[in-house]
C-alpha positions in Angstrom: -27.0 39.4 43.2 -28.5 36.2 44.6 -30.5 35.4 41.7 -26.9 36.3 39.7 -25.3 33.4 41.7 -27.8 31.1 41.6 -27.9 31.1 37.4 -24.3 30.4 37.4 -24.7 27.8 39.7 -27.4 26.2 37.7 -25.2 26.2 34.3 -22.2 24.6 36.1 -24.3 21.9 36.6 -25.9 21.9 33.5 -22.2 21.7 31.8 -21.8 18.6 33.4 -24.3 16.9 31.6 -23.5 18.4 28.4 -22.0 16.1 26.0 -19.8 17.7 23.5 -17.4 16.4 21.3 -13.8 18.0 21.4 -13.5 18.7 17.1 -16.0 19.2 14.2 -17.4 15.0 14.2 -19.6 13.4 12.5 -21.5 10.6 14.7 -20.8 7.2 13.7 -22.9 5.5 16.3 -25.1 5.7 19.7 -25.1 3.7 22.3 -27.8 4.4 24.5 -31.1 6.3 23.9 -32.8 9.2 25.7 -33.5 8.3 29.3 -31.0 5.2 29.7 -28.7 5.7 33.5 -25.0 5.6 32.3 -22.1 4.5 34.9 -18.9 6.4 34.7 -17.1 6.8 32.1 -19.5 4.9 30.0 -19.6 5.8 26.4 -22.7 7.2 24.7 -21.9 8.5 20.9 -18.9 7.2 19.0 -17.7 10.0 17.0 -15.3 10.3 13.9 -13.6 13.9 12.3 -13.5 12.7 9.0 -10.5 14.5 7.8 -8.5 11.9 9.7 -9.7 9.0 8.1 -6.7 6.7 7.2 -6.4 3.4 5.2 -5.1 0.3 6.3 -3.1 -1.4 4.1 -1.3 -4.5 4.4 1.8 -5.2 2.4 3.6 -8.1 1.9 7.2 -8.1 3.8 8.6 -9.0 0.6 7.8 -6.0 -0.7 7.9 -3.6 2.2 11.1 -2.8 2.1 11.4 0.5 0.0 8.6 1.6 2.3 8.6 5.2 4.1 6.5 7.9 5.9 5.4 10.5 3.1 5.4 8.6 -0.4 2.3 9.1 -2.2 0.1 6.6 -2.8 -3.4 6.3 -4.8 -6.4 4.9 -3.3 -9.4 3.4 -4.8 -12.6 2.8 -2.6 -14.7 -0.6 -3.2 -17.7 2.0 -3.8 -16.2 3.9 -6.5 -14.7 2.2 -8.6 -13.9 4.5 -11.6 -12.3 6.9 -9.4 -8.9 7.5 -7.3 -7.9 9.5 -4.9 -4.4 11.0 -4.1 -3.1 10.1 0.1 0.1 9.7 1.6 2.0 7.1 4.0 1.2 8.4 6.9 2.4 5.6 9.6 4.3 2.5 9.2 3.6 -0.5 11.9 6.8 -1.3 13.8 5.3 -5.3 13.8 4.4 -7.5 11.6 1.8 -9.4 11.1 3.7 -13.2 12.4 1.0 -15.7 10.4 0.0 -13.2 7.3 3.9 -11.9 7.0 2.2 -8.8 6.1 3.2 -5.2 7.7 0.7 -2.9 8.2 0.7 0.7 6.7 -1.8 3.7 7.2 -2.2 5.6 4.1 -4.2 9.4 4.8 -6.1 10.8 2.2 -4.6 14.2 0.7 -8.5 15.3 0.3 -10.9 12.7 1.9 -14.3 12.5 -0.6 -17.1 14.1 0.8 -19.0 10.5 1.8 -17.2 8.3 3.5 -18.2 4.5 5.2 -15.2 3.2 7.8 -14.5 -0.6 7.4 -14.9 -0.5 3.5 -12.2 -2.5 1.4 -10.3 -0.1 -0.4 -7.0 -0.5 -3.0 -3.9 1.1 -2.0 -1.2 1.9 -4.4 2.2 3.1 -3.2 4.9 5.0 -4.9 8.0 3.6 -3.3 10.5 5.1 -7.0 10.4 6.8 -10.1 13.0 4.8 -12.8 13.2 7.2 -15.6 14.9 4.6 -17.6 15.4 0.9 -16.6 15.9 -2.5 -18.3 12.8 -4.5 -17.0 12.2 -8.1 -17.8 9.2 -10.6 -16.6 9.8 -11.7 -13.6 8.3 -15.1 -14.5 12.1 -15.4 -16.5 13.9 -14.7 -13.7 14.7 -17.2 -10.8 15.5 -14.9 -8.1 18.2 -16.3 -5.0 17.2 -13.8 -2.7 20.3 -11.9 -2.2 18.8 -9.6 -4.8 19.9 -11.0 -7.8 18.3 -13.6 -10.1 19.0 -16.0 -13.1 18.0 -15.8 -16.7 18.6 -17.6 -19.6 19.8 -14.8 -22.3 21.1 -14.9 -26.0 24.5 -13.7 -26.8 26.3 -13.9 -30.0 23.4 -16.3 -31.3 24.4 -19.1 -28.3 22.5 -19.3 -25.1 23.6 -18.5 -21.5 23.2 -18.0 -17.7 23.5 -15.0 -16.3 23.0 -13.3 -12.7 21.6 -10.1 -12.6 21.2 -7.5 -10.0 17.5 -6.8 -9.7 16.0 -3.8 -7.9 11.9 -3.0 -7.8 9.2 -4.8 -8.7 6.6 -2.9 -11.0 3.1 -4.1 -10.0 2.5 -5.7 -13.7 5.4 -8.2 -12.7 8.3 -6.8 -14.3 11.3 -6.9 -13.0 14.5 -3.7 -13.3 17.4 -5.1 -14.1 20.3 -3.4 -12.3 23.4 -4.8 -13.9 25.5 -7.9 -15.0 23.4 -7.9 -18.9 26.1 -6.9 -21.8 24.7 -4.6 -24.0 22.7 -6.2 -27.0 22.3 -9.3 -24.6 18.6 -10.6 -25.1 16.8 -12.7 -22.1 15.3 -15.4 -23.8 11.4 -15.4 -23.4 10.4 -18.8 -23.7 10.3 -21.7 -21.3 13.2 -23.1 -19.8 12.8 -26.7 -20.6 15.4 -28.0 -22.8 17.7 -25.0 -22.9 21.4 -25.7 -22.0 24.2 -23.0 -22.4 26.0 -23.1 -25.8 23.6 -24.2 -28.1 23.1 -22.3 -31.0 19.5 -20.0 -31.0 17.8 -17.5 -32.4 15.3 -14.6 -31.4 12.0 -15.3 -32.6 11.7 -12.2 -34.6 14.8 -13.2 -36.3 13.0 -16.4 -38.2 13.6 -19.4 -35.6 12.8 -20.2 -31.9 15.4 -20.5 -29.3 
């Protein structure tokens, strides 16, 4: 019974200098090598589970608006390139960023790829909508005010004009959906806007002359 006691003793104290890590980890780093005197609390491993991995992304304010937890989003890692992966937004920063105006979002990987190296600059792709039919225009023809609306030059009735239009999202290969205030068979002239004043007689280029 006293050799019982004794064992038990001898594995309580052998607990207490038993490191164990409190998931499934994988060890991204140690501190301190066999034999080295630790102080309290002083860390020895730095561990990672690596089905928790999230990105950080950093999105322009200007952009962030349509944000929320849960959209999907693709990822592409610097280190493979021909591939994407599917995540989610999984957190949203309450602050900004004040000198990059950029808000930062944590996007979680739906299925994390097997390898995985934390710090690596990765490409983060957010599905904010789904427009199963729009009206988009370049957004380099438009001369937004802010207020969500924008100006174009457009061709009605062969003459040209000014128009405000309601705009709504941005597609990342600068288009621009145009919510309202076009006329149907209204065309938004393409070309610069140097010399263009409203009334004067134009054409669209397909039609045999240049506005």
């Amino acid at each position: 019974e006293q050799a019982r006691s004794s064992e038990g003793l001898e594995r309580a104290r052998l607990a207490k200098h038993t490191l164990t890590a409190p998931y499934d980890a994988v060890v991204v780093s140690r501190r301190h090598e066999l034999g080295t005197a630790l102080g309290p609390g002083e860390p020895v491993f730095t561990v990672m589970d690596p089905t928790s991995v999230w990105i950080a992304a950093y999105v322009d304010e200007a952009a962030a608006g349509p944000l929320q937890v849960g959209q999907p989003a693709r990822i592409r890692l610097r280190s493979l390139p021909g591939r994407s992966f599917a995540g989610r937004v999984a957190r949203i920063d309450v602050e900004s960023d004040r000198v990059s105006e950029e808000r930062r979002v944590a996007v979680a990987f739906d299925a994390p790829p097997a390898s995985l190296h934390l710090g690596e600059q990765a490409e983060v792709e957010i599905e904010v909508a789904r427009l199963p039919q729009a009206l988009l225009a370049p957004a380099v023809l438009l001369s937004e005010d802010g207020e969500g609306h924008a100006i174009a030059w457009t061709l009605e009735a062969g003459r040209l004009a000014r128009r405000r239009l309601a705009t709504g999202h941005r597609l990342l290969d600068g288009r621009v959906e145009v919510g309202g205030g076009l006329p149907d068979g209204t065309q938004v002239v393409a070309g610069p806007a140097t010399g263009l004043r409203e009334g004067r007689r134009a054409k669209a280029e397909g039609a045999g002359a240049r506005p």
